[in-house]
C-alpha positions as CSV (number, residue, x, y, z in Angstrom):
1,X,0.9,29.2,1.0
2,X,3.1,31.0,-1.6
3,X,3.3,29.0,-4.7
4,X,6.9,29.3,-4.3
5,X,7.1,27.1,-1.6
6,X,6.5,24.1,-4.2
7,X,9.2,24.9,-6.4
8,X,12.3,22.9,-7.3
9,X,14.6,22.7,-10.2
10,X,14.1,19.5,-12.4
11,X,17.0,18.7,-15.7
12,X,15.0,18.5,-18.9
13,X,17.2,15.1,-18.9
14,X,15.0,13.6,-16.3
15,X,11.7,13.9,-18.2
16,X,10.3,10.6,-20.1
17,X,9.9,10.9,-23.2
18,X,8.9,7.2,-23.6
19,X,7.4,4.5,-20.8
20,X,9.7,1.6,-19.5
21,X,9.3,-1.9,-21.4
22,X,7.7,-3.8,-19.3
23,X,5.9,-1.3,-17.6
24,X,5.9,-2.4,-14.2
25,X,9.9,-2.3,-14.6
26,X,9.8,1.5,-13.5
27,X,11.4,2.5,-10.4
28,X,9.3,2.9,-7.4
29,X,10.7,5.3,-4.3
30,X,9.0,4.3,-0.9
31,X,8.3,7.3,1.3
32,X,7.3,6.2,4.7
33,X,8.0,9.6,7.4
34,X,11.8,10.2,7.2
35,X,12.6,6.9,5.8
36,X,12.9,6.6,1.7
37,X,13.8,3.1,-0.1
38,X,14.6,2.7,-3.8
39,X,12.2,-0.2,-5.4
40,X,10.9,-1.1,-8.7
41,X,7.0,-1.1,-9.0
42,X,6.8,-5.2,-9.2
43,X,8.1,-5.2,-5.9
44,X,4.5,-3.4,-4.8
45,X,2.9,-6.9,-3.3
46,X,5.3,-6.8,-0.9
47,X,5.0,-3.4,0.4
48,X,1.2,-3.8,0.7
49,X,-0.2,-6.3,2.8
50,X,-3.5,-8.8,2.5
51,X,-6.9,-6.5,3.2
52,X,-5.3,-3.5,1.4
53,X,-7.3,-2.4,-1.1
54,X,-5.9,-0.5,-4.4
55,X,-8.5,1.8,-5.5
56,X,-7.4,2.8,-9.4
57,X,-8.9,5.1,-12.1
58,X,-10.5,3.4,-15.1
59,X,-10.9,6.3,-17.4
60,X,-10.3,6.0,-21.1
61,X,-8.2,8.6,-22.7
62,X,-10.0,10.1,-26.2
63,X,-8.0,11.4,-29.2
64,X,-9.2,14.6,-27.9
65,X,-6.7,16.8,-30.1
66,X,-8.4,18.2,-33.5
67,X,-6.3,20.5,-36.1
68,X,-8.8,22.5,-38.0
69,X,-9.6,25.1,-40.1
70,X,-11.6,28.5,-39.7
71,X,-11.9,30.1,-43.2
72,X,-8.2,30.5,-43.8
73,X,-6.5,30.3,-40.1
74,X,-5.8,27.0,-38.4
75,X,-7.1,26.6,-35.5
76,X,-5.8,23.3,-32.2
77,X,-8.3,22.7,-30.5
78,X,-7.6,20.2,-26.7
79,X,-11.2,19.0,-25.7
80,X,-11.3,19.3,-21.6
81,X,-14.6,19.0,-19.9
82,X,-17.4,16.8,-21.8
83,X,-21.1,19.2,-21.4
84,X,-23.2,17.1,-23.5
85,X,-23.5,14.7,-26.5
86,X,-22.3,16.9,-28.7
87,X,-20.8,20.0,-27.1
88,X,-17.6,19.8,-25.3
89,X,-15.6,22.9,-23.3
90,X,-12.1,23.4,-24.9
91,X,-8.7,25.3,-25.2
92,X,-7.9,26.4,-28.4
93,X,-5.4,28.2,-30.3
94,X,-5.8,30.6,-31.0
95,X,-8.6,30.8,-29.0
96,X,-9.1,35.1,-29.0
97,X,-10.0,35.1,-32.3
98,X,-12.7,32.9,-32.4
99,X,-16.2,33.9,-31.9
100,X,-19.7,32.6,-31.1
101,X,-21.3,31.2,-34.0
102,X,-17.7,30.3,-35.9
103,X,-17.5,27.2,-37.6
104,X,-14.8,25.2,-37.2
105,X,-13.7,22.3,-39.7
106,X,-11.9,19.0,-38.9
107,X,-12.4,17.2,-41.7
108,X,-15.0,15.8,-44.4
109,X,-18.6,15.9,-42.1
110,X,-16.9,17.2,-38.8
111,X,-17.4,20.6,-38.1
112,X,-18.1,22.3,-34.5
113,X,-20.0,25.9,-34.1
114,X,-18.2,27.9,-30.9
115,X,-21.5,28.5,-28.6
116,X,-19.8,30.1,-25.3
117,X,-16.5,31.6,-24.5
118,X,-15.1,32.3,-20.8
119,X,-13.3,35.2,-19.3
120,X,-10.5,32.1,-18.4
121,X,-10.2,31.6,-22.1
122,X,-11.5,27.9,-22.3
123,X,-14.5,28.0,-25.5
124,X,-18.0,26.1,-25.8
125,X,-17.9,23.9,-29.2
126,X,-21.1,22.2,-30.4
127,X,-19.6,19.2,-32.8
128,X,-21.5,18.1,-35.8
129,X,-21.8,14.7,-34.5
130,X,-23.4,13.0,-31.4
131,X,-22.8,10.4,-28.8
132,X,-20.8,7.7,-29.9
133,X,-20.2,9.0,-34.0
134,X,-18.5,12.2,-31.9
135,X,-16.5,9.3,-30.1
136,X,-15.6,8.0,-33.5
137,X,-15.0,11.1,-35.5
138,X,-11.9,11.7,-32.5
139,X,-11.1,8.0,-33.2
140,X,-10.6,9.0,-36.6
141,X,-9.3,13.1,-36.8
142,X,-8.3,12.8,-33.4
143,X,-4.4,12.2,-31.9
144,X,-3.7,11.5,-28.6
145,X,-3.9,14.5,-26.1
146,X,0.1,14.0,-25.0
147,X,1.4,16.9,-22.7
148,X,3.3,19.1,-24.1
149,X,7.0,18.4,-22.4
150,X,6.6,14.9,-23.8
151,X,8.5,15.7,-27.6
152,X,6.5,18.8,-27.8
153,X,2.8,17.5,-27.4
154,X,3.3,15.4,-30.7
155,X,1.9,12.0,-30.5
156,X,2.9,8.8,-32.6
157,X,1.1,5.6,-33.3
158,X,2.9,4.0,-30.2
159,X,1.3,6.6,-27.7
160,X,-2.1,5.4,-28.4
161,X,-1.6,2.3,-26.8
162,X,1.3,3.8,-24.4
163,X,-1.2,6.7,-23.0
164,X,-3.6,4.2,-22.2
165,X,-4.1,2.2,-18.6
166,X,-4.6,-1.5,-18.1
167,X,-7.8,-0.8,-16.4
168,X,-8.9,1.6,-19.0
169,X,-12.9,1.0,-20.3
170,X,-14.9,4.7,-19.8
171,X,-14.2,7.1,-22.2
172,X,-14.0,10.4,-21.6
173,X,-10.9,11.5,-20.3
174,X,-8.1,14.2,-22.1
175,X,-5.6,13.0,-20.3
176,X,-3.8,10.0,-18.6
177,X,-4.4,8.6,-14.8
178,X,-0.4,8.6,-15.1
179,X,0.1,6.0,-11.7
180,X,-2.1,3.4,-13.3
181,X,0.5,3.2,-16.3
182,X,2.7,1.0,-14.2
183,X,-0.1,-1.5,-13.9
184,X,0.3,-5.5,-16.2
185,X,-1.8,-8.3,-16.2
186,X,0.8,-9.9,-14.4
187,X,0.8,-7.8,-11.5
188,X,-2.4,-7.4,-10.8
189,X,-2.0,-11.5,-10.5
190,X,0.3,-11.3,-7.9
191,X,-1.2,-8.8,-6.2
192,X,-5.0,-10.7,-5.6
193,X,-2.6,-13.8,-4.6
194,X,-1.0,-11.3,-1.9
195,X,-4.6,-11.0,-1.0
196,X,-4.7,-6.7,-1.8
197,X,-7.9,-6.1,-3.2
198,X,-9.0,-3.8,-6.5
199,X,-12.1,-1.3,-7.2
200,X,-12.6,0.8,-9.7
201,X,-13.4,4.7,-10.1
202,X,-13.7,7.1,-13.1
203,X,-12.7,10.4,-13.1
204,X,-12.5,12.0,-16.9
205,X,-8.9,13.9,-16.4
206,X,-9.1,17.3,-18.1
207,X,-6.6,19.4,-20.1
208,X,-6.8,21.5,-17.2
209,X,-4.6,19.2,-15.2
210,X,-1.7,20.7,-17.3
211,X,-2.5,24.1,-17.2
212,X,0.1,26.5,-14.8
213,X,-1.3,28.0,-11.4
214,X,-1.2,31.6,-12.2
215,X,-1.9,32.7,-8.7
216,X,1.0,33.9,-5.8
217,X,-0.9,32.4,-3.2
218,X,-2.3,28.8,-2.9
219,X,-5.8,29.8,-1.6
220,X,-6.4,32.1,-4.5
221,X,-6.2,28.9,-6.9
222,X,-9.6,28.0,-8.8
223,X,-9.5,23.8,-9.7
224,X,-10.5,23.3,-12.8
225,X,-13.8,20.8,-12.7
226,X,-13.6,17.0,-13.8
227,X,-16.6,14.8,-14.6
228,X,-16.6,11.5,-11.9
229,X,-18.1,8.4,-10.8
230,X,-17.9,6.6,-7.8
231,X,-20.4,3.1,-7.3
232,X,-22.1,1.7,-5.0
233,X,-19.9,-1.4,-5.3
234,X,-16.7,0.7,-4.8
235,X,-17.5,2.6,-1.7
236,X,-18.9,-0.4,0.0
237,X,-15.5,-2.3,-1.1
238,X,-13.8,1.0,0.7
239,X,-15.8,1.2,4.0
240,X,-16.0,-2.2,4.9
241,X,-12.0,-2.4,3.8
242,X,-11.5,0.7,6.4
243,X,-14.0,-1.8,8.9
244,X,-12.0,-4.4,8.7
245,X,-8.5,-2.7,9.4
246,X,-7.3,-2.3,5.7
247,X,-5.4,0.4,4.1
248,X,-7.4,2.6,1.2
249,X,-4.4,2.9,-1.6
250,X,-5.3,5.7,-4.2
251,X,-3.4,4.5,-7.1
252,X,-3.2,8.2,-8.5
253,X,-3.7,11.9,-7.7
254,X,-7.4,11.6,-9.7
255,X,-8.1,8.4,-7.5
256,X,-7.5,10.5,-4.4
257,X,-9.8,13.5,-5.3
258,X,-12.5,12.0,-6.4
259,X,-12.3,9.4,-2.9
260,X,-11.7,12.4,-0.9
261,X,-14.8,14.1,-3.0
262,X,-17.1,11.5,-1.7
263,X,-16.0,11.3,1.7
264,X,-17.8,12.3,5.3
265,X,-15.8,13.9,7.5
266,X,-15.4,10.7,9.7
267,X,-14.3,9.1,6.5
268,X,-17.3,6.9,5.2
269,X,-17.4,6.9,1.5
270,X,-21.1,7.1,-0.2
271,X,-21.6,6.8,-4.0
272,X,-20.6,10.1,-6.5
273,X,-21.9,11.0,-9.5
274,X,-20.7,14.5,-10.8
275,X,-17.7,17.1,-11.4
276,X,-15.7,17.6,-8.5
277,X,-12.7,20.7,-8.5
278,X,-11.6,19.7,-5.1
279,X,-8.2,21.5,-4.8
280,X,-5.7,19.7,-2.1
281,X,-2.3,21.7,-0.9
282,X,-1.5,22.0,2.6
283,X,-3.7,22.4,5.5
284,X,-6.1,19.6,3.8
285,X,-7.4,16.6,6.0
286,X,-7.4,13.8,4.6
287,X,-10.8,11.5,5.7
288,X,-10.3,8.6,3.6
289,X,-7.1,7.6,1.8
290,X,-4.0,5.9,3.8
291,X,-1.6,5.3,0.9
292,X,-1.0,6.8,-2.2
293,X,0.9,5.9,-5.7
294,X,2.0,8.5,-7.4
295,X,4.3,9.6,-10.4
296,X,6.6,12.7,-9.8
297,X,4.6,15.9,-10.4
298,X,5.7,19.2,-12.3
299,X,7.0,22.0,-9.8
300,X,4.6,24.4,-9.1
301,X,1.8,22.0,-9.8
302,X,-1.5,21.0,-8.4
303,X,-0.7,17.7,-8.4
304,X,2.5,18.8,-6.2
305,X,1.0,20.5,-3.9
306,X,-1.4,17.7,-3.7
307,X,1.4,15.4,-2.7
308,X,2.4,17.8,-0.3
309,X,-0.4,18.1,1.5
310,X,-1.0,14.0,1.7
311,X,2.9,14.0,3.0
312,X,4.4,17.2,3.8
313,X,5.9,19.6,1.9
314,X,9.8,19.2,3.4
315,X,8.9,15.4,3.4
316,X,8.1,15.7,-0.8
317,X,11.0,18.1,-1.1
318,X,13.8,15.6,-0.2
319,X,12.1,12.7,-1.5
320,X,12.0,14.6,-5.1
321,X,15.6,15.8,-4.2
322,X,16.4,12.1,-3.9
323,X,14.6,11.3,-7.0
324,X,16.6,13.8,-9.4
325,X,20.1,12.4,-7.8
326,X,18.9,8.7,-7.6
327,X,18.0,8.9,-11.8
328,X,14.2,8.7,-11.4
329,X,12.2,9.3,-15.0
330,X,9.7,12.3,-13.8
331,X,6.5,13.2,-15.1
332,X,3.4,11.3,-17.1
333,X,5.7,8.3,-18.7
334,X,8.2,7.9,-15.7
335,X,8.5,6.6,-12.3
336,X,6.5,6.7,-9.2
337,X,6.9,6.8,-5.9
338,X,4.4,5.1,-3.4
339,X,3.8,7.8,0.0
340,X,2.2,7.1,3.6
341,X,-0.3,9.7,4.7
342,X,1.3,11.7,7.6
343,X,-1.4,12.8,10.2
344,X,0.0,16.8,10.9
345,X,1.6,17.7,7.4
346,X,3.5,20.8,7.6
């Protein structure tokens, strides 16, 4: 399809800058075939029902932003796809004039050498330290990888516990499984008393998530690859739910993929361990997921066309339409919306 299909105009106005207080406080818009209902996200027990089971992302998101220095030049650096203990594949900026075998400076003992660069423009660093001291030189030189249309990329103190999930315990992710934002103590509560069941995933979301699809025409689009892991424990928890009659709920985009990545055609779920770059836009068949929560996506985006494809494009252009009329908070820190599978997208 032409990327232009997934376009739409969005006021800057409607961007979050900063989450809701309490967090499950945000506004939730039902999309169930033609039929949309305004909701907040506490009102989610009751729109699932006993035997469904939530399926969420528990990624950790790293300070994965470094300012350094090469000889004179500064040099941003956004960590994106984790290669080793000690070598990571990043954006930088500016990344043409780095070379292989540049060192790169991040403070007192922290350094990284560039190893590899790609014709896409993403760079190879090996970091001076390994395992978990690299995990705790970002704790320390690191800030939080914020996109940039929230104020500018620039994170504060506040967004290192804002960017961060409830269910959040595996580092490794550069960016936030936005849906599971919405998620307190208190809900999950009420939702085990509704009788809607949890399992856990981990897909390490990527800087690539943000990056702009360059392409005219959906099927020339290359996905960018993220590291995931999918037990044992969870994809018996999603077969015998499916068994039993129960709706699979993806609590996320990343959820989703990495479900739909470990999925047989007839829609039995087996245990992943790897990078998946499954791309979803229209024509995909879903084999696994009934339900899925979602924040509002950029236009043009992956993630949109993702949406799309799980609901149908006019379907997710009216629903968004509502959305921007109705007041809804778009993008990483704002509401969601919470979208039945359709069978036939168009």
């Amino acid at each position: 399809m032409r990327i232009e299909a997934f376009d739409f105009a969005l006021p800057t106005e409607r961007i979050a800058q900063r989450p809701v207080s309490p967090r499950d406080s945000a506004r939730l818009l039902r999309i169930q075939s033609d039929v949309m209902k305004d909701h907040t996200v506490r009102d989610l027990p009751n729109l699932l029902c006993p035997g469904d089971l939530l399926v969420f992302n528990d990624t950790k998101v790293l300070p994965a932003r470094l300012a350094g220095i090469r000889g004179a030049a500064r040099v941003s650096i956004t960590l994106h796809l984790r290669v080793d203990e000690s070598s990571w594949w990043v954006f930088a900026k500016p990344g043409k004039r780095l070379r292989i075998g540049d060192v790169v400076s991040f403070g007192p003992d922290f350094t990284a050498t560039v190893i590899e660069k790609r014709p896409a423009g993403d760079i190879a660093l090996r970091f001076s330290a390994v395992g978990e001291a690299l995990f705790e030189a970002l704790r320390h030189f690191g800030t939080m990888p914020l996109p940039p249309y929230i104020r500018g990329g620039i994170a504060d103190e506040t967004d290192h516990k804002d960017y961060q999930t409830v269910f959040a315990r595996a580092e490794g992710a550069v960016a936030a499984p936005t849906a599971a934002l919405h998620f307190t103590p208190d809900l999950l509560a009420v939702l085990a008393q509704r009788g809607v069941s949890t399992a856990a995933v981990t897909l390490h979301v990527g800087a690539g998530t943000f990056l702009p699809v360059k392409v005219d025409d959906t099927d020339d689009h290359i996905m960018h690859a993220e590291y995931g892991a999918l037990s044992q424990t969870t994809a018996d928890a999603i077969n015998t739910t499916r068994r039993a009659g129960g709706r699979i709920v993806a609590v996320g985009t990343t959820s989703l993929r990495l479900i739909e990545s470990a999925a047989e055609p007839d829609g039995t779920v087996h245990p992943f361990l790897g990078t998946t770059a499954l791309f979803i836009a229209p024509g995909y068949r879903f084999k696994t997921v009934d339900m899925l929560l979602s924040n509002f996506h950029l236009p043009r985006s992956t993630l949109f066309m993702l949406v799309s494809a799980f609901a149908g494009l006019d379907r997710m252009q009216a629903a968004y339409a509502h959305a921007i009329t109705a007041g809804y908070r778009f993008y990483s820190y704002g509401d969601c919306c919470l979208i039945d599978r359709v069978e036939t997208p168009q």
